[in-house]
N, C-alpha and C positions, 0 to 999 in steps of 0.2 A: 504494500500500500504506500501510496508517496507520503511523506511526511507533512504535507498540510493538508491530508482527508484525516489523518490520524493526530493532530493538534485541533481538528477541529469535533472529531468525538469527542477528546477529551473537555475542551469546553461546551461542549452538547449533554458531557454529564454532570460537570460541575455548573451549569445553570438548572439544574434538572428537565430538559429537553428530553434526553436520553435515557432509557436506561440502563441501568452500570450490568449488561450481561452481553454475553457473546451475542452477534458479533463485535460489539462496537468497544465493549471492554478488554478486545486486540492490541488496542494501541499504550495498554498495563505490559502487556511481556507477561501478562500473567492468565491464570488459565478463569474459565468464566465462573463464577459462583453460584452451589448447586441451588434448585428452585427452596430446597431444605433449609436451606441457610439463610438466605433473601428474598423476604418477603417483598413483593410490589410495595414502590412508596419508600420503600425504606434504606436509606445511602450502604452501598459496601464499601469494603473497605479501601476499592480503587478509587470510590466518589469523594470517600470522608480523605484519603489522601491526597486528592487533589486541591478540596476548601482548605487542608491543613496551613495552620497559623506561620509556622517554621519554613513555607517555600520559601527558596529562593530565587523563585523565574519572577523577572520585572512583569510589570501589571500589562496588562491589554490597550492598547493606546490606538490602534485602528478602530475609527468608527465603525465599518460593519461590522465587524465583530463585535465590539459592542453592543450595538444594536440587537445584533442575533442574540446576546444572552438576558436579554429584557425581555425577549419577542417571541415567541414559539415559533409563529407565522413566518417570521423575516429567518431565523435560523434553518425551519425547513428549505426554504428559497435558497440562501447560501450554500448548504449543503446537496441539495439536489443539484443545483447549477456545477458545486463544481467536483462532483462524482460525474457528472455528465459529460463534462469536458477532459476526468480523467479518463473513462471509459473509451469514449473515442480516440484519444490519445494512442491508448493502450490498443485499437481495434487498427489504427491506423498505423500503427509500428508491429502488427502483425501477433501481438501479446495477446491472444485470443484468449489463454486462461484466466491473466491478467482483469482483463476488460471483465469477465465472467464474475470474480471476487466484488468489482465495486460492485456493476449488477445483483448482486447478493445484498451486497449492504444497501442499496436503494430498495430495494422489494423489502427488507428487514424494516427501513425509515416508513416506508408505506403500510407495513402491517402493524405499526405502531399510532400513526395516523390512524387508521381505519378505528383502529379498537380503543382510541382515544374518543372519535365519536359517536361509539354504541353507547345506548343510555342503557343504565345500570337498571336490571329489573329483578324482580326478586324471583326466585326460583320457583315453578308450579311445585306444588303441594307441600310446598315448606312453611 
């Protein structure tokens, strides 16, 4: 994955945009955390290390990106936009597997949307 689809998960989870499970919890080096352990809603330990007090990566100073971490909306945009332009990239230099990987993580952003707007209903006969 190029290193700014994977700076931009990471600020995808530390706005809570994202969340902190495979695939997008990739860009840890660490493996994804079981459904056991992390509950929906609830930061792991790749999120809570990212909000940690002790970083020492300077702050965010580009406006979109900023924006994207106020925004859901603006952050999906950014992200879509520029998986899409990795993709091609990757399709046009002949990295067919390559291109196949973002593909994966835009269908993941998309199944996350989707089930972001199903309204919550309570189970028949419960």
């Amino acid at each position: 994955m190029p290193h700014r689809l994977l700076q931009l998960d990471k600020i995808g989870m530390g706005a809570g945009h994202l969340p902190a499970v495979h695939p997008f919890s990739m860009s840890f080096n660490e493996s994804a955390p079981s459904s056991s352990s992390t509950r929906p809603g609830t930061p792991s330990s790749a999120t809570r290390s990212l909000q940690s007090p002790t970083r020492t990566t300077p702050p965010v100073t580009r406006q979109d990106l900023i924006a994207a971490m106020g925004d859901m909306a603006v952050f999906d945009r950014l992200y879509t936009d520029l998986a899409g332009r990795t993709a091609q990239a990757y399709q046009a230099s002949g990295r067919r597997r390559s291109a196949a990987k973002v593909s994966a993580f835009l269908a993941a952003l998309e199944q996350r949307v989707s089930l972001s707007l199903l309204p919550l209903r309570p189970l028949e006969g419960a």
